[in-house]
N, C-alpha and C positions, 0 to 999 in steps of 0.2 A: 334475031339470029346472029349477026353483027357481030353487035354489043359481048352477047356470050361465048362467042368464037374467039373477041379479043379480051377475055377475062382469064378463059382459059390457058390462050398464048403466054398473058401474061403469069399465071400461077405455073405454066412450066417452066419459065426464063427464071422466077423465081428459085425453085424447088434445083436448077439445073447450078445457078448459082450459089448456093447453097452446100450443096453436095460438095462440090469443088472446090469451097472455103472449108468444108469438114476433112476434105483431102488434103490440103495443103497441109493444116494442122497435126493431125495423126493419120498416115500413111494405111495405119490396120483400122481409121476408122476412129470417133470419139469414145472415151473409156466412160464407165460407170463409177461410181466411187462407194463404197459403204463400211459402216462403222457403227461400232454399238457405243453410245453415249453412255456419260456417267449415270444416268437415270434406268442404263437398261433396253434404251429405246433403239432398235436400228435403225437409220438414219441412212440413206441415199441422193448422190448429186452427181450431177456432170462437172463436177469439179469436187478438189481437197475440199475437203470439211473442218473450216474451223471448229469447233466445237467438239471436234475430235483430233484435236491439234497434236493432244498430250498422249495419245493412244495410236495405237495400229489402224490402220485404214489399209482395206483391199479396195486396188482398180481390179474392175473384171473389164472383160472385152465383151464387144457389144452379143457374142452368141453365148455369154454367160460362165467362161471361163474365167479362174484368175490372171490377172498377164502379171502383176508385180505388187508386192506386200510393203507398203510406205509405213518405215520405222517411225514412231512417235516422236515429236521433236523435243529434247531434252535441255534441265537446264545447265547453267556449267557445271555445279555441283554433280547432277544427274551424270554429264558425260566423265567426270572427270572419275566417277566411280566406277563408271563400267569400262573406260581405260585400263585403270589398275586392277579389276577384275580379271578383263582381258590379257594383261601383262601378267598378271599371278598365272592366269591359266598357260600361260603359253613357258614359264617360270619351269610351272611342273610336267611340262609335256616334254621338255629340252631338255629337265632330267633325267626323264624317265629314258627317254631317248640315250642318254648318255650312258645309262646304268647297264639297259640293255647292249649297246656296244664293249661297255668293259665285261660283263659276264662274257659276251663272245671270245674278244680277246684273251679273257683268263681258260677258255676252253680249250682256243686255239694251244695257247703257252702249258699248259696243262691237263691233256687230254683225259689223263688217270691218276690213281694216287701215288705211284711210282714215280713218277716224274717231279711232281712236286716235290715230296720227301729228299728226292736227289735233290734238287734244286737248293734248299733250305740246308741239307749237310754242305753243300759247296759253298754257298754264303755262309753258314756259321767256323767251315774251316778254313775260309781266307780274314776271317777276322783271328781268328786262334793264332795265324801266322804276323798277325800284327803282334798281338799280345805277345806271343814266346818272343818277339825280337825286341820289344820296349823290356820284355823280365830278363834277357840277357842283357842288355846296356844298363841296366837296372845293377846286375853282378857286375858287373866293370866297374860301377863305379863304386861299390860298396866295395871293392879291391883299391880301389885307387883311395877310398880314406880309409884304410886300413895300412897304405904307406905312409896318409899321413900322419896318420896318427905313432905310425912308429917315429917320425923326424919328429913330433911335439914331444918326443917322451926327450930331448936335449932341452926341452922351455918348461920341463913338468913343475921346476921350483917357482917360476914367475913367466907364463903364459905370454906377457905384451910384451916379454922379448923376442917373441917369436917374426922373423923379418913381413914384410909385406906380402912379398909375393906367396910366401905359408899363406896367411891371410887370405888371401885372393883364392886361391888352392881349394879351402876350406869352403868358404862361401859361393866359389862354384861349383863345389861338388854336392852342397845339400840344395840349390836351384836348381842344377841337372834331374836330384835323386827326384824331390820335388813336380818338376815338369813329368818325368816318365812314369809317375804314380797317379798324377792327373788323366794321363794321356790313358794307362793300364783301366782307369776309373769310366773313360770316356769310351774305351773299346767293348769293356762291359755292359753297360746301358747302351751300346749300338745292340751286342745280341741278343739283348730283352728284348727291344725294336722288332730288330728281323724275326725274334721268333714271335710279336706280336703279331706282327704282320703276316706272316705264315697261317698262326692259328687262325686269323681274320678271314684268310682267304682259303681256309680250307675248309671252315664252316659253310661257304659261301658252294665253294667245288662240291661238298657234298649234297646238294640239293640238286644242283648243276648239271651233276654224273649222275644222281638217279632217275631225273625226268630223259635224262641222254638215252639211258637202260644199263644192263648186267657188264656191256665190252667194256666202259670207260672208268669201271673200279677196279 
């Protein structure tokens, strides 16, 4: 009776130490682990599974839930492509993002077609006001060698006796004429621009205003 009194003692000093070591370890308690092998086979341990190194492994807890899904451990290759997977994905989420805030804004700036339309006559008539003031400096100066050319008609028998400053006269008036026919050339390909960009975004508005409804056209 003894003997089995102190067998017992000692199986609960056991079991008590025990328990206590499983406590310090995991707090909720030792996890289960499981994983389906290359073969198909599910496979369970109280600890990670090699053999399922390269794969998913679920810990369940010990009343049979999942507590946490251990990612497969990958090689560098492996990680380095699901980096820039992850980097493409996140690429096109920050566009889309983007896209959606400029439609807003362009709804905000643009609530109807009226508004745009004005918009686009007022940019294309403060370019126009460029233009008429380069095509009037333009007339100046086509007056201004029309004097000289009247002083050259005292050089019309021999031209290189015409003094320097003529000269000078002359050659700055066709780099003037020159500059402001550039400049007329550059203010034109701006209103192509503007009205490209118009057409751009009025394609864009009309889709815009119709999921809006009937107010915004």
């Amino acid at each position: 009776m003894t003997r089995t009194r102190t067998g017992t003692a000692l199986l609960a000093l056991s079991l008590t130490w025990a328990g206590g070591s499983l406590a310090q370890e995991s707090p909720a308690g030792r996890g289960i682990y499981s994983c389906v092998d290359a073969r198909g086979r599910t496979i369970t341990s109280d600890r990670p599974i090699p053999a399922c190194i390269d794969r998913e492994q679920l810990e369940l807890r010990p009343s049979g839930g999942i507590r946490r899904t251990i990612e497969p451990t990958r090689t560098a290759r492996e990680q380095a492509e699901r980096e820039e997977k992850e980097r493409q994905e996140a690429l096109v989420a920050a566009r889309a993002t983007e896209e959606r805030r400029r439609e807003r804004a362009l709804l905000i700036r643009y609530p109807n077609a009226e508004t745009h339309d004005r918009e686009r006559t007022d940019a294309l008539a403060q370019i126009d006001v460029v233009i008429q003031a380069a095509k009037k400096r333009l007339d100046e100066l086509a007056s201004d060698r029309k004097r000289i050319d009247e002083e050259l008609e005292f050089y019309k028998g021999d031209p290189a006796k015409a003094p320097p400053s003529l000269r000078r006269r002359i050659e700055d008036n066709a780099q003037s004429m020159a500059v402001q026919k550039r400049f007329i050339d550059d203010q034109d390909d701006e209103k192509r621009r503007v009205n490209a960009r118009f057409d751009e975004e009025r394609s864009r508005l009309k889709a815009l205003w119709t999921a809006r409804g009937p107010a915004s056209r």
